[in-house]
MISE-580264 format. One record per atom (N, C-alpha, C): residue number from 1; residue in one letter; z, x, y. Coordinates in Angstrom, 2 decimals, always signed. Each point is the difference from the previous one (the first is absolute). Example, Ala and Ser with C-alpha at 12.3 -4.5 7.8 and 13.67 -1.06 7.14 Angstrom:
REM residues 2
 seq type       Z       X       Y
   1    A   +7.80  +13.19   -5.69
   1    A   +0.00   -0.89   +1.19
   1    A   +0.00   +0.90   +1.20
   2    S   -0.72   -0.35   +1.05
   2    S   +0.06   +0.82   +1.19
   2    S   +0.73   -0.77   +1.09
***
This chain:
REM residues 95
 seq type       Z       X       Y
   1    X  +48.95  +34.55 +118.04
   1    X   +0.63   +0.13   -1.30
   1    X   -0.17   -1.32   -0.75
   2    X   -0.66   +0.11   -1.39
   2    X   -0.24   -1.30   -0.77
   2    X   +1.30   -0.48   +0.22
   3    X   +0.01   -1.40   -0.71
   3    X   +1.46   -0.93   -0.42
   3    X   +0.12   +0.33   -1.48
   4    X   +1.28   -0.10   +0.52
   4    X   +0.35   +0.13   -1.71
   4    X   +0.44   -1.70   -0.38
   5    X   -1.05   -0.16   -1.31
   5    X   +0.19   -1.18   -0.58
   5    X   +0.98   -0.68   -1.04
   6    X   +0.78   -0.89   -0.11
   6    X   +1.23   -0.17   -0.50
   6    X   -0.60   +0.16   -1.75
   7    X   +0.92   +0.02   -0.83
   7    X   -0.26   +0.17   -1.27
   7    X   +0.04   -1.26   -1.09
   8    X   -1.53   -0.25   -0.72
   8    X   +0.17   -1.52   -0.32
   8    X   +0.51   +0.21   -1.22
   9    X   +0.42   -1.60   -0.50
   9    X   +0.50   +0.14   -1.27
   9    X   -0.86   -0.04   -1.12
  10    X   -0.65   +0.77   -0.78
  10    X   -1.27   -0.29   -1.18
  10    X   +0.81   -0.13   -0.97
  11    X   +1.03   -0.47   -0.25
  11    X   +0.65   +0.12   -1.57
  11    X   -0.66   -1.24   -0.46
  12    X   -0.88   -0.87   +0.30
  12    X   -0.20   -1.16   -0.68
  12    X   -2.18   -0.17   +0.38
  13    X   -0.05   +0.18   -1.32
  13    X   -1.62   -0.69   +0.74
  13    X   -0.36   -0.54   +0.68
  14    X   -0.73   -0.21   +0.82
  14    X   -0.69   -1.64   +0.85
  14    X   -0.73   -0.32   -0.79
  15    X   -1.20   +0.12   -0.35
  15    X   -0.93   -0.92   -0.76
  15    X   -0.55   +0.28   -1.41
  16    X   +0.10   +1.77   -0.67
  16    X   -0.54   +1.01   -0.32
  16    X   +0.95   +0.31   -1.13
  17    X   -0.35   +0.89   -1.30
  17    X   +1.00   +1.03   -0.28
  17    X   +0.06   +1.08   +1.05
  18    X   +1.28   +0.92   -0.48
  18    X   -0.28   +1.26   +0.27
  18    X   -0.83   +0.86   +0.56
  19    X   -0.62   +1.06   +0.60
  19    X   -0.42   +0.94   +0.47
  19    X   +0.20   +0.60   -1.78
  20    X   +1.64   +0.25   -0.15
  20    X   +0.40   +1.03   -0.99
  20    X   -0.05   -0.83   -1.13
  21    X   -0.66   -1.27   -0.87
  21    X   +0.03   -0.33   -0.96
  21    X   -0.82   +0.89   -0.86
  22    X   -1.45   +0.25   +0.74
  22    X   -0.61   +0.84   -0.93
  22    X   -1.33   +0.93   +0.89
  23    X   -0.38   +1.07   -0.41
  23    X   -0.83   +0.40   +1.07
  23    X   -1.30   -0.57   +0.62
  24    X   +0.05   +0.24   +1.32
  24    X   -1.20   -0.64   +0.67
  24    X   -1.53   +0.62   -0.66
  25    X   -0.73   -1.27   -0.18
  25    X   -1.45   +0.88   -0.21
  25    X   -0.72   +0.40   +1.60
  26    X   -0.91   +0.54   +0.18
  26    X   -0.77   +0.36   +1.17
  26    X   -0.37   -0.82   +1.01
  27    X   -0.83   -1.19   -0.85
  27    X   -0.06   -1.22   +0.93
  27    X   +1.17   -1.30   +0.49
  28    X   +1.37   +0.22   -0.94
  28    X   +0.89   -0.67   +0.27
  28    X   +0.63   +0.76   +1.43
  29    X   +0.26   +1.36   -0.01
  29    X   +0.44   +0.74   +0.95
  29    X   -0.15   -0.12   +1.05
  30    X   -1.59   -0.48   +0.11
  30    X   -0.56   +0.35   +1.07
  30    X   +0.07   -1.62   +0.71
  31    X   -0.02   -0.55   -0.74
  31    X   -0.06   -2.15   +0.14
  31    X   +1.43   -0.16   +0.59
  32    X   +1.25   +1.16   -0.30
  32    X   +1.17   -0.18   +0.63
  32    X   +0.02   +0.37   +1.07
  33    X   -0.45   +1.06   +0.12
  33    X   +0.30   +1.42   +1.07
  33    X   -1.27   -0.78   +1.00
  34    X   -1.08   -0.55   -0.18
  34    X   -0.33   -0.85   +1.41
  34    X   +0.60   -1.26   +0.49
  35    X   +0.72   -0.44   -0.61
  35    X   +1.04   -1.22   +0.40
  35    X   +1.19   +0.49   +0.57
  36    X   +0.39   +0.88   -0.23
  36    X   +1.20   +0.85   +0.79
  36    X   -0.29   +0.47   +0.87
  37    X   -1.12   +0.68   +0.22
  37    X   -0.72   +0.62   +1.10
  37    X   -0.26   -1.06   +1.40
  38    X   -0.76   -1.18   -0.47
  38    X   +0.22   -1.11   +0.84
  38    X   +1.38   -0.95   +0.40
  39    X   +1.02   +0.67   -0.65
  39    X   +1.12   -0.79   +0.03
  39    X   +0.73   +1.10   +1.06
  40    X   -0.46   +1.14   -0.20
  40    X   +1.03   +0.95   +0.94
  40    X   -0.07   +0.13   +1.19
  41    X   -0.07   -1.00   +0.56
  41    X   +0.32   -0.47   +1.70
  41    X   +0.14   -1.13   +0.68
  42    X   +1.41   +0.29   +0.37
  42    X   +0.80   -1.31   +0.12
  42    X   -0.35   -1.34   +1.01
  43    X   -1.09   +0.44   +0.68
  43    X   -1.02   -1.26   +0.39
  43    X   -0.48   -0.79   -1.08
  44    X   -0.53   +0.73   -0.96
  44    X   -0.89   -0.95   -0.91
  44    X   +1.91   -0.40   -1.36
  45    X   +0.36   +0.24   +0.46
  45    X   +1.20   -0.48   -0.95
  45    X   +0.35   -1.23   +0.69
  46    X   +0.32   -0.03   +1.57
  46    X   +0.43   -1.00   +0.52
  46    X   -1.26   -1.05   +0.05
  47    X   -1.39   +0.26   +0.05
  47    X   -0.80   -0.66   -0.44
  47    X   -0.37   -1.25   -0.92
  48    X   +0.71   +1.41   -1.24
  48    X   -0.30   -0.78   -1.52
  48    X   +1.44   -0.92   +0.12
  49    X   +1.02   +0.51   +0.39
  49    X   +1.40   -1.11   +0.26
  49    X   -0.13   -1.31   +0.36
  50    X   -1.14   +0.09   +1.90
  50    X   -0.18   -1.22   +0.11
  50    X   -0.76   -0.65   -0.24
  51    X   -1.07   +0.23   -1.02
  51    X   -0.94   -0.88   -0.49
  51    X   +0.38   -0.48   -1.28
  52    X   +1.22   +0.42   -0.73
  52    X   +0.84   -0.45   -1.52
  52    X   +0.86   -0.84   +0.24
  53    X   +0.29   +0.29   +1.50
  53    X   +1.30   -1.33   +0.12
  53    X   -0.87   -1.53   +0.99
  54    X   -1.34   +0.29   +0.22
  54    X   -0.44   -0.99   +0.66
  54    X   -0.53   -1.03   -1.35
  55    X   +1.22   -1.34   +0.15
  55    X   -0.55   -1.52   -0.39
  55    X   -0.72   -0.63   +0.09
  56    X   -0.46   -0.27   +1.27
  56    X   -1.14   -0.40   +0.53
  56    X   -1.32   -0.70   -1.23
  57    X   -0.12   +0.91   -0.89
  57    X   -1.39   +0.19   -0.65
  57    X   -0.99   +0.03   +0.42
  58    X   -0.10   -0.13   +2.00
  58    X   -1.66   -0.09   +0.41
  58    X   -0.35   +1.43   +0.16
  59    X   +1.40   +1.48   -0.30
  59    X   -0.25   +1.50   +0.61
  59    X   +0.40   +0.31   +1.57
  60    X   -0.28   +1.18   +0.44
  60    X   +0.46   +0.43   +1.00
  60    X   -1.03   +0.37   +0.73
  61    X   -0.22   -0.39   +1.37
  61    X   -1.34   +0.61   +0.50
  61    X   +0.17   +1.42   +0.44
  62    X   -0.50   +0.80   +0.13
  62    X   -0.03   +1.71   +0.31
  62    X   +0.99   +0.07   +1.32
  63    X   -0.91   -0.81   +1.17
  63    X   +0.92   -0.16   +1.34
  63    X   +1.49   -0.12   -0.38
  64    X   +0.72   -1.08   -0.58
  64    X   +1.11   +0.13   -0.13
  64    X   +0.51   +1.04   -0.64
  65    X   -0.47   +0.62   -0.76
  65    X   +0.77   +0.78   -0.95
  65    X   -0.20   +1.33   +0.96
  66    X   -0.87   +0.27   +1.09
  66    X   -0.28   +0.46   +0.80
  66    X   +1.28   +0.58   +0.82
  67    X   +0.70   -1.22   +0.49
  67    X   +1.19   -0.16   +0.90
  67    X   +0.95   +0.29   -0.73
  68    X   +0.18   -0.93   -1.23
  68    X   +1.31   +0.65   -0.98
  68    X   +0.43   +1.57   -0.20
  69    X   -1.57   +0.46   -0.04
  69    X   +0.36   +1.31   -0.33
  69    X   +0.35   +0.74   +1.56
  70    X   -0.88   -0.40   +1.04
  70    X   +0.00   +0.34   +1.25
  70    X   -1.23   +1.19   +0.66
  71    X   -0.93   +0.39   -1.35
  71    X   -0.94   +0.54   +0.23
  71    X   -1.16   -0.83   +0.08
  72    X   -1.60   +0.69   +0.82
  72    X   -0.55   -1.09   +0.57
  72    X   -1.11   -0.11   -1.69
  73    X   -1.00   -1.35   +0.65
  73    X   -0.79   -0.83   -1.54
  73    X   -0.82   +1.59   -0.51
  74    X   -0.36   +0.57   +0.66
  74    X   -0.87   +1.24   -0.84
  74    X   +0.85   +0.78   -0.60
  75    X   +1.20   +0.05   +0.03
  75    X   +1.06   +1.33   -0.62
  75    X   +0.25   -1.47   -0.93
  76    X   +0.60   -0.86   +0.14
  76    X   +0.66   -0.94   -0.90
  76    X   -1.34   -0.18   -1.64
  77    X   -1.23   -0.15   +0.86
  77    X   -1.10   -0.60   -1.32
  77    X   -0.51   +1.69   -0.25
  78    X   +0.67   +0.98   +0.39
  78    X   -0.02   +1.39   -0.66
  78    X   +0.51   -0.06   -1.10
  79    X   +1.32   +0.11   -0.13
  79    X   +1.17   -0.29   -0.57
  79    X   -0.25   -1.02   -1.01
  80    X   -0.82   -1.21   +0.41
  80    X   +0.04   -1.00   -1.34
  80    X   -1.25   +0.43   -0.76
  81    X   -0.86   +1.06   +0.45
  81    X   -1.52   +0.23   -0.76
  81    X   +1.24   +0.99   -1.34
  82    X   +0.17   +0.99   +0.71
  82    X   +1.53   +0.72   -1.06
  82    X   +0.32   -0.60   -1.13
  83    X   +0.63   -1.19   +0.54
  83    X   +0.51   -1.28   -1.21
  83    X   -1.02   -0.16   -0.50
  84    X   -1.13   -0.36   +0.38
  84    X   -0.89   -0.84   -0.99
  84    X   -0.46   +1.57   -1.10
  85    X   -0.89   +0.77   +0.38
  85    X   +0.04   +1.27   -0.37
  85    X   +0.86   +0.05   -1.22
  86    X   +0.98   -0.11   +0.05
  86    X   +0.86   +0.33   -0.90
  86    X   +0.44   -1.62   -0.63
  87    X   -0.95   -0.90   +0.18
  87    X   +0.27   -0.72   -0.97
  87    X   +1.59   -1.02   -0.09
  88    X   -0.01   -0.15   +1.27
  88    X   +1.76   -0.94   +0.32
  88    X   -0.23   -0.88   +0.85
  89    X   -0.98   -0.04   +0.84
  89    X   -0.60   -1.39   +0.63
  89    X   -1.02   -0.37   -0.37
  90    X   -0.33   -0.99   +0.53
  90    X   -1.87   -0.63   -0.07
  90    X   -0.12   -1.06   +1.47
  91    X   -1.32   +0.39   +0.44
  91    X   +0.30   -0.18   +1.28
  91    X   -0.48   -1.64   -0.05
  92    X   +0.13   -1.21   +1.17
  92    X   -0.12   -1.23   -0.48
  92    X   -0.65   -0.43   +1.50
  93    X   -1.32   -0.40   +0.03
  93    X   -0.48   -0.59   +1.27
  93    X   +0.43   -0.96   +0.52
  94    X   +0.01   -0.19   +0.92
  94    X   +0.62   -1.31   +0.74
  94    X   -1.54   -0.75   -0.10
  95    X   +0.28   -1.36   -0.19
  95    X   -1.06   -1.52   -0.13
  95    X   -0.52   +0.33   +1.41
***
C-alpha cells in the first residue's frame, strides 16, 4: 500500500507566480510538469536537500551522497542524471 504523503503548504510562492495567475502556454506546461516529474521522488528530494544545504563550495561527491541517501553510486548518479535532466543540478568533476 503506497504512503500517504503529508499535505504541503502552497499558500505562498517559492520562486514563481502562480500556476493560477494566468494560463499555462504548451511549452510552459510542459517545462513545469518535467520538473515535478523529477521532483516526485523523495530520494531525489533528499538529494536536492543535501546538496542546497552543503557550504562547502567544493560540492558533494556521488559516493557520499551515496550513503546519505543509503542507496548504492549507480542508483544515487541515476537519480542525479533525473536532476540534471530536469535542469536542477550540473554535474562538477573532481581536479
Amino acid at each position: 500500500m503506497p504512503k500517504t504523503l503529508p499535505v504541503v503548504d502552497i499558500s505562498a510562492p517559492i520562486c514563481c507566480a502562480p500556476v493560477s495567475a494566468a494560463p499555462l502556454d504548451d511549452d510552459a506546461a510542459l517545462e513545469i510538469a518535467l520538473r515535478l516529474k523529477a521532483l516526485a521522488d523523495p530520494v531525489r528530494l533528499k538529494l536536492l536537500s543535501i546538496l542546497l544545504s552543503d557550504s562547502s563550495g567544493e560540492g558533494v561527491c556521488t559516493c557520499d551522497l551515496a550513503v546519505a541517501v543509503g542507496l548504492t553510486e549507480a542508483t544515487t548518479s541515476h537519480h542525479l542524471g533525473q536532476l540534471r535532466k530536469a535542469g536542477m543540478v550540473t554535474p562538477s568533476d573532481a581536479a
